[in-house]
One Martini backbone bead per residue (centre of mass of N, CA, C, O) as a GRO file, in nm:
protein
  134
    1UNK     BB    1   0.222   1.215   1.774
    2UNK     BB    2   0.065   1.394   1.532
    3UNK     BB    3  -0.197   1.444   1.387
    4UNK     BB    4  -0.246   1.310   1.054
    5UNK     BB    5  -0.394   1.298   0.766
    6UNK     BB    6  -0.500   1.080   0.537
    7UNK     BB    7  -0.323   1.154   0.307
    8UNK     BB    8  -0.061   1.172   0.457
    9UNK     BB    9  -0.041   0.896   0.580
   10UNK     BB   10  -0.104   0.751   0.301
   11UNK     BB   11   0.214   0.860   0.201
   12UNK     BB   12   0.368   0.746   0.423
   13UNK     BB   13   0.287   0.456   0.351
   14UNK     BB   14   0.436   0.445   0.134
   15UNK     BB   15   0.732   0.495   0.162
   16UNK     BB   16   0.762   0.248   0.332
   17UNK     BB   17   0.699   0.042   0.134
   18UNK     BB   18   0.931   0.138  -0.056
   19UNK     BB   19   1.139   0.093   0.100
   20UNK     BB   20   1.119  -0.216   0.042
   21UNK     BB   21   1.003  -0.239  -0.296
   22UNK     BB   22   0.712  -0.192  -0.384
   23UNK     BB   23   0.507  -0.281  -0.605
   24UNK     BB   24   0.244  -0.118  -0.790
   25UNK     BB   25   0.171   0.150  -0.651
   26UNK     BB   26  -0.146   0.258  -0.537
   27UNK     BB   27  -0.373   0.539  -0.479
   28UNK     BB   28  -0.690   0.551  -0.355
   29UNK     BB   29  -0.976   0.731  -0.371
   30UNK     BB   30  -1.285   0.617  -0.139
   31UNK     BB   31  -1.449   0.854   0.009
   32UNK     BB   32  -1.713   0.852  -0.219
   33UNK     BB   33  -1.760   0.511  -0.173
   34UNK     BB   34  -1.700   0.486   0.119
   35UNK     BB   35  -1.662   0.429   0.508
   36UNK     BB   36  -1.443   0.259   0.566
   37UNK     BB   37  -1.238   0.431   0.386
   38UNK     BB   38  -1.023   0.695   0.225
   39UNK     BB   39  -0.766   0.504   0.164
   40UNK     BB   40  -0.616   0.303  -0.079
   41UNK     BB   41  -0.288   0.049  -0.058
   42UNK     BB   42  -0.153  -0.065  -0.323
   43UNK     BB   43   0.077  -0.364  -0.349
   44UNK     BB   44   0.384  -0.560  -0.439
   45UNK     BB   45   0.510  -0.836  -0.446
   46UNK     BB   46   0.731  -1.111  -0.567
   47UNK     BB   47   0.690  -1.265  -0.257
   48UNK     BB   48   0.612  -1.353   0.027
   49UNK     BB   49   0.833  -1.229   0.192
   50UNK     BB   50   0.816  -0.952   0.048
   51UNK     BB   51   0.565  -0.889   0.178
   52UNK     BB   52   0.605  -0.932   0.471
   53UNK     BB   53   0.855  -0.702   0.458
   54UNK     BB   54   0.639  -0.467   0.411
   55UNK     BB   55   0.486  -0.505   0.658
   56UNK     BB   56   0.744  -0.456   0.861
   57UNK     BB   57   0.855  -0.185   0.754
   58UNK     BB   58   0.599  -0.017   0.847
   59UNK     BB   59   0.591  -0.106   1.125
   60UNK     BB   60   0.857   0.009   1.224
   61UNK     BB   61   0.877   0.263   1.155
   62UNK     BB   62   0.573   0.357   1.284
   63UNK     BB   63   0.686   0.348   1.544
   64UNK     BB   64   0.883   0.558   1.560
   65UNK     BB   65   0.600   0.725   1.526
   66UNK     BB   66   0.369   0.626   1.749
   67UNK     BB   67   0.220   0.409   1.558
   68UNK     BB   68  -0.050   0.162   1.457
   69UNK     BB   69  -0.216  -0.048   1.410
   70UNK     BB   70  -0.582  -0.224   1.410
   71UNK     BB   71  -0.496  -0.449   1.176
   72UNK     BB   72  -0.364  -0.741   1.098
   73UNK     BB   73  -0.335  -0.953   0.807
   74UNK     BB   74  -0.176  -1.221   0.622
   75UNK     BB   75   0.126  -1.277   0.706
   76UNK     BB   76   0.174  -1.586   0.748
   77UNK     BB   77   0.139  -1.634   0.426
   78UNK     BB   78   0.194  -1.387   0.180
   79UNK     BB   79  -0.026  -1.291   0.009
   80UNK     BB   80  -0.254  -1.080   0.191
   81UNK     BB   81  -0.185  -0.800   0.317
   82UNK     BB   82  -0.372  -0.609   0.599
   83UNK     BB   83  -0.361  -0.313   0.648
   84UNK     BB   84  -0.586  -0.088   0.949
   85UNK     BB   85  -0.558   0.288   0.956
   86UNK     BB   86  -0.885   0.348   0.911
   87UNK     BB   87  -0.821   0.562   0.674
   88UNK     BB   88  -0.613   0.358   0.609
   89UNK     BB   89  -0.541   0.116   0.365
   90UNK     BB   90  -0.306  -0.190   0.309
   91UNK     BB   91  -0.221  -0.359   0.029
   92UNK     BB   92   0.011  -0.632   0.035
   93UNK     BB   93   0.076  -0.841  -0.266
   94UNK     BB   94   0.115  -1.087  -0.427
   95UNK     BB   95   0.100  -1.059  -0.760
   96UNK     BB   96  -0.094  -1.339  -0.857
   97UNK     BB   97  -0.316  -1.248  -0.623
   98UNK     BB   98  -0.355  -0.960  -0.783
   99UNK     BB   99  -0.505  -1.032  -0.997
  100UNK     BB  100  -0.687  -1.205  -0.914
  101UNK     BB  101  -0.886  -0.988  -0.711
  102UNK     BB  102  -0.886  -0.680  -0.859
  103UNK     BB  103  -0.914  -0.396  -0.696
  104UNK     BB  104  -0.863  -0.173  -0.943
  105UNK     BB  105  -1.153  -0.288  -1.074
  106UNK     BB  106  -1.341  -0.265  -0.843
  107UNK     BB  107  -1.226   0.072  -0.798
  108UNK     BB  108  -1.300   0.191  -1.014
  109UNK     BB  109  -1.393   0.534  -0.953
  110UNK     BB  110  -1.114   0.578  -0.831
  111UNK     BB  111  -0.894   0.793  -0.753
  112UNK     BB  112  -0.571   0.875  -0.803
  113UNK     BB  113  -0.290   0.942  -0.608
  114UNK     BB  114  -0.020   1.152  -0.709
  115UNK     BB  115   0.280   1.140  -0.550
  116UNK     BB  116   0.535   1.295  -0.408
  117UNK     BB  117   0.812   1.367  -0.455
  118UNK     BB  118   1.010   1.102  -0.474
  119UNK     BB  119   0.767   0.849  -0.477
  120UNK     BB  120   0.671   0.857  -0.786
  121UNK     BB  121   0.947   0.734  -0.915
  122UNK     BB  122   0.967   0.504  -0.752
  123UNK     BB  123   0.676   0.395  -0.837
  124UNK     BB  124   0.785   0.370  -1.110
  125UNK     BB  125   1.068   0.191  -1.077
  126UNK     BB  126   0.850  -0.033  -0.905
  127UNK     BB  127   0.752  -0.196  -1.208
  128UNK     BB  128   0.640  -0.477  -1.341
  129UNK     BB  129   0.507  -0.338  -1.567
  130UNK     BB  130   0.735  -0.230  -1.712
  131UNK     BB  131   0.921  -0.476  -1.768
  132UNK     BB  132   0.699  -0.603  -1.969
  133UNK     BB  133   0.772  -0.334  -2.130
  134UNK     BB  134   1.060  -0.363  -2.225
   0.00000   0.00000   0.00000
């Protein structure tokens, strides 16, 4: 597979999460902030197995596409796993999990980006936050 830039990856990454219906995605732009990486994607599962499901669906696509991760972590627990694509990392919560960590507020100075439809949608309609007002 032809290199392709940190945001696209970004995005490629967001598409797989949803894929499997990660909750409350979120990708965040670190690159003026942090050296580690250029995009952080935050998402959750319902249960530790779903956390696990969106981490082995991402590995699976990204095969399909010649990519592997250069690190995972936290799979055989399901509570946070990290995926680490270089330019792109993946934090993938149990949700009582991420809240207690809360990534989204350690990281408030980066801008949120945009997903280009229809993963945007997707985002949209996988949050457990809209449920909870609803």
């Amino acid at each position: 597979m032809t290199e392709i830039d940190a945001r696209e990856k970004a995005v490629l990454l967001s598409r797989f999460a949803l894929d499997r219906k990660a909750y409350d995605l979120v990708v965040l732009d670190v690159r003026e902030l942090t050296s580690i990486a250029d995009y952080f994607i935050v998402c959750s599962g319902r249960s530790d197995r779903q956390v696990q499901s969106i981490a082995q669906g991402i590995e699976e696509s990204l095969r399909g596409k010649g990519m592997r991760p250069h690190a995972v972590e936290g799979v055989a627990r399901g509570q946070w796993v990290l995926m680490d694509f270089s330019d792109v990392i993946v934090h993938i919560f149990y949700q009582p999990v991420r809240e207690f960590y809360d990534l989204e507020g350690l990281w408030i100075d980066a801008p949120r980006v945009e997903l280009p439809e229809p993963y945007a949608s997707l985002a949209h309609q996988f949050s457990i936050r809209n449920e909870q007002h609803a």
